[in-house]
PAZAPA-4460 file (N, C-alpha, C; in steps of 0.05 Angstrom, whole numbers, plus 32768, in hexadecimal, padded with zeros to 4 digits):
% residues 97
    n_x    n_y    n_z   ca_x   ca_y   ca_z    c_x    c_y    c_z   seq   type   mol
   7CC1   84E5   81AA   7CCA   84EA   818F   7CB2   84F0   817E     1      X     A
   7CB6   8505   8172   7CA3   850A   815D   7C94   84FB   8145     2      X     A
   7C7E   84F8   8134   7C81   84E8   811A   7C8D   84E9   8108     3      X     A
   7C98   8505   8105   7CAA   8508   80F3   7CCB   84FF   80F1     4      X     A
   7CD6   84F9   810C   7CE6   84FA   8109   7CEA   84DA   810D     5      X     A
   7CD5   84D5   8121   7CD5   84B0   811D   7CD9   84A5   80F7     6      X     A
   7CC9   84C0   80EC   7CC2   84B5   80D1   7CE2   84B0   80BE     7      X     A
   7CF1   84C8   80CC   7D09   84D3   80BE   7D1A   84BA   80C1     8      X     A
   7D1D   84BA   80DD   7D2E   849C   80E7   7D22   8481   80D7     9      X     A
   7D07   847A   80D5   7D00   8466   80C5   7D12   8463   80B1    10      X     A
   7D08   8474   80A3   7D12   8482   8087   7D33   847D   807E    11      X     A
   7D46   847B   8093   7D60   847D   8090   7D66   845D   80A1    12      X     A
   7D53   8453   80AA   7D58   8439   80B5   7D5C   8421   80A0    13      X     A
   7D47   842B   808B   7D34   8423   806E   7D50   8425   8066    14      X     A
   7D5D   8442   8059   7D6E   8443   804B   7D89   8432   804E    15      X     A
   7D93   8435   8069   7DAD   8422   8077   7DA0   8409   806F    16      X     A
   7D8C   83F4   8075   7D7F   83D9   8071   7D8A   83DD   804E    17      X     A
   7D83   83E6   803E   7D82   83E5   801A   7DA2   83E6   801A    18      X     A
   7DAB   83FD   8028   7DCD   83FA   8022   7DD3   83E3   801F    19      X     A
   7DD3   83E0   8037   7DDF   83C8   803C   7DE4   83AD   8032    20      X     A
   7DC2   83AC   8025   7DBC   8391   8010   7DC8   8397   7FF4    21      X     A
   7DCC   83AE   7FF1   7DD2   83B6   7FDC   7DF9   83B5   7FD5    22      X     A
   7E04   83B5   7FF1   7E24   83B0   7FF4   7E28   8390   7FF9    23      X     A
   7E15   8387   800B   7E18   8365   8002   7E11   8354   7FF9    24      X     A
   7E0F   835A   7FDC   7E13   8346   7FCA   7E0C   832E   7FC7    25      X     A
   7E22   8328   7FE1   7E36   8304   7FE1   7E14   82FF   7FED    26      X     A
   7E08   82FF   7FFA   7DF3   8303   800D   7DDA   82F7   7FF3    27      X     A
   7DD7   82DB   7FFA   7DB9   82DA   7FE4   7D9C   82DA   7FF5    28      X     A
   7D90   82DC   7FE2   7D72   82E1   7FEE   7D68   82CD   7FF6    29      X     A
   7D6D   82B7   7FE8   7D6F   8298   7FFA   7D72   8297   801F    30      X     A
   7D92   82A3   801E   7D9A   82A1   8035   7D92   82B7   804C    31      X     A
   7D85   82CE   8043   7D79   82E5   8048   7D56   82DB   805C    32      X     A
   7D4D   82C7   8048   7D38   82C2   804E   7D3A   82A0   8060    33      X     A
   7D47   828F   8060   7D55   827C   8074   7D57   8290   8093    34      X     A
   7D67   82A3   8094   7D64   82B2   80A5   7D63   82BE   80B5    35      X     A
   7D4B   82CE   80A5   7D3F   82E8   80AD   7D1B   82D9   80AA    36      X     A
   7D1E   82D6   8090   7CFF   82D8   8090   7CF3   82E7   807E    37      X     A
   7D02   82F7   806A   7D06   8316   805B   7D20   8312   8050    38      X     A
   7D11   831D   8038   7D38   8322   801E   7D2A   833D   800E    39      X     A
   7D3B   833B   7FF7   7D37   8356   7FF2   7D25   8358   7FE1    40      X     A
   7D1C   833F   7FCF   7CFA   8345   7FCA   7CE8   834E   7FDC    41      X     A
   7CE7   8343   7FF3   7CD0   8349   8006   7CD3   8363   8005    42      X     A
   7CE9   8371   8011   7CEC   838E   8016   7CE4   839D   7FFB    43      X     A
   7CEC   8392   7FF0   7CDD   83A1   7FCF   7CC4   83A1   7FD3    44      X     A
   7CB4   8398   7FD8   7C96   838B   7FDB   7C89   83A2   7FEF    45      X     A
   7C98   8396   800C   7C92   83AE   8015   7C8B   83CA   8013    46      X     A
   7CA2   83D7   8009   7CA6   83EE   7FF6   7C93   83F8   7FE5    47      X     A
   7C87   83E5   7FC8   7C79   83DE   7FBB   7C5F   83E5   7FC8    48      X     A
   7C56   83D3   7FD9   7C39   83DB   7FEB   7C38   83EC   7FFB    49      X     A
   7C54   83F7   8009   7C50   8412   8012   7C48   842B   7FF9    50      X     A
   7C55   8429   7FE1   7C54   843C   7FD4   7C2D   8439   7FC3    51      X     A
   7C2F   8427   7FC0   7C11   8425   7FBC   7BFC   8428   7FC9    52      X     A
   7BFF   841E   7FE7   7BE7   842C   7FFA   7BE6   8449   7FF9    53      X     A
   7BFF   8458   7FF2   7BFB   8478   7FF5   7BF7   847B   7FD1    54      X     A
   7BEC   8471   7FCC   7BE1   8479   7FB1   7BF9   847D   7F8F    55      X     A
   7C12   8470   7F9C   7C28   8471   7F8B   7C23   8453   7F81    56      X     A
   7C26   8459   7F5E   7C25   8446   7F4B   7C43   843C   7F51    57      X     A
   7C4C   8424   7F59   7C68   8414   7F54   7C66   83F8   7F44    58      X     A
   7C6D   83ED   7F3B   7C6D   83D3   7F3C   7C88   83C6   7F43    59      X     A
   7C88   83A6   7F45   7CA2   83A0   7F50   7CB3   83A3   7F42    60      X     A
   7CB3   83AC   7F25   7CD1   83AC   7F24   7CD6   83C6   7F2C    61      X     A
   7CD3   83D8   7F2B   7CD4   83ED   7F37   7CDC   83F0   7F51    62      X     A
   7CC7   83E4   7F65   7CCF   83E3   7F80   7CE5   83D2   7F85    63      X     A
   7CF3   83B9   7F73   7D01   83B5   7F76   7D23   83B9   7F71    64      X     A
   7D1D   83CC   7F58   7D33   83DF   7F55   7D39   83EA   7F69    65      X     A
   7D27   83F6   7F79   7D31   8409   7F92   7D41   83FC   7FA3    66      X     A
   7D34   83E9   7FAB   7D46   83D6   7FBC   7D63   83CC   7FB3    67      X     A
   7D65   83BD   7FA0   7D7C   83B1   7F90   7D94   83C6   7F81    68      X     A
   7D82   83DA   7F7F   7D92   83EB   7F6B   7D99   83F3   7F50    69      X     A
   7D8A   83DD   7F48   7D93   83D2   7F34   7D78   83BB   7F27    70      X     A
   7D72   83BE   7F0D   7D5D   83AF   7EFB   7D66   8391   7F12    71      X     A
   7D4B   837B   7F1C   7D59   8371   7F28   7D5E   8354   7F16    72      X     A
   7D57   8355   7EFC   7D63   833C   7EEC   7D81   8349   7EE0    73      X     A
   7D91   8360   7EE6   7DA7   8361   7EEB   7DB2   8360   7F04    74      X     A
   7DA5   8367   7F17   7DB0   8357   7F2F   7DAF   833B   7F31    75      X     A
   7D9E   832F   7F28   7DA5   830D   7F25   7DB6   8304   7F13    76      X     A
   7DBC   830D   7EFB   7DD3   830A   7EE9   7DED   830B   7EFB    77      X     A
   7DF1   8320   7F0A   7E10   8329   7F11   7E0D   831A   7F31    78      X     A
   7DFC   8312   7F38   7E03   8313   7F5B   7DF8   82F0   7F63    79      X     A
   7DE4   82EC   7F52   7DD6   82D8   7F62   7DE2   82BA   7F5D    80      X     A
   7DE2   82A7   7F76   7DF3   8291   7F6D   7DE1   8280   7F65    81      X     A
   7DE5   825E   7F68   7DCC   8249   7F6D   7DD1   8249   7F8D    82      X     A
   7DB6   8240   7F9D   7DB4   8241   7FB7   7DC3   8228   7FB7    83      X     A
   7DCC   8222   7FCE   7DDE   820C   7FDF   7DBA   81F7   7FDB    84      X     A
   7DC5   81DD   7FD5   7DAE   81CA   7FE7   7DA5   81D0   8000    85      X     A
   7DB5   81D5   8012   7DB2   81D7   802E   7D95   81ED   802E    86      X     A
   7DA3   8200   801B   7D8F   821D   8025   7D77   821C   8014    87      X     A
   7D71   820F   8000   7D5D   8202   7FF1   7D4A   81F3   8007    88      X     A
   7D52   81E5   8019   7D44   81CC   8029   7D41   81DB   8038    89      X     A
   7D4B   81E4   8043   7D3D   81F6   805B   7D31   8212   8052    90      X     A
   7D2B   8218   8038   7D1D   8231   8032   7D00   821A   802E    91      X     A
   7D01   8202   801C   7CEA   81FB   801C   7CE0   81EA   8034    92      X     A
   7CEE   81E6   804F   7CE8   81E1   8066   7CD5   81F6   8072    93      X     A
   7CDF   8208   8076   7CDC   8224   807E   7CC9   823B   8077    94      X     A
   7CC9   8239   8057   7CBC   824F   8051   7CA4   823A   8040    95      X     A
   7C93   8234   8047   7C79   8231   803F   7C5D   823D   8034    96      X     A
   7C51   8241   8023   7C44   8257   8020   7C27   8244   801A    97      X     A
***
């Protein structure tokens, strides 16, 4: 396979992954990151530092519009719940920094 077309397929792998987060909703980043490991900040982030290593000014809200769709303190208005205890204790089990 070529680079280009590996690039193309990336490219549309990227796009189906954002759909997708972008159709489920019900789906929090809590439970995203419980797991996976990754929610849709990270992927914003990603994004974000991809677009900046090639010399593209983003910042996150920006990069995170892309992802979300949408300003994402209106995505937290309309979509986001309180996490379950459960998923609280095991995000701060789990995710340590």
């Amino acid at each position: 396979m070529d680079d280009r077309t590996r690039t193309e397929l990336e490219a549309a792998a990227f796009r189906a992954l954002r759909d997708h987060l972008r159709a489920r909703t019900d789906v929090q980043n809590i439970d995203l990151m419980n797991l996976s490991g990754f929610c849709r900040n990270c992927l914003s982030r990603w994004y974000q530092e991809a677009a900046n290593a090639r010399g593209i000014e983003m910042d996150k809200a920006e990069a995170r519009e892309t992802v979300y769709g949408m300003p994402y303190e209106d995505w937290r208005e309309k979509y986001q719940t309180e996490a379950a205890p459960e998923a609280q204790e095991n995000f701060a089990r789990t995710h340590r920094d």
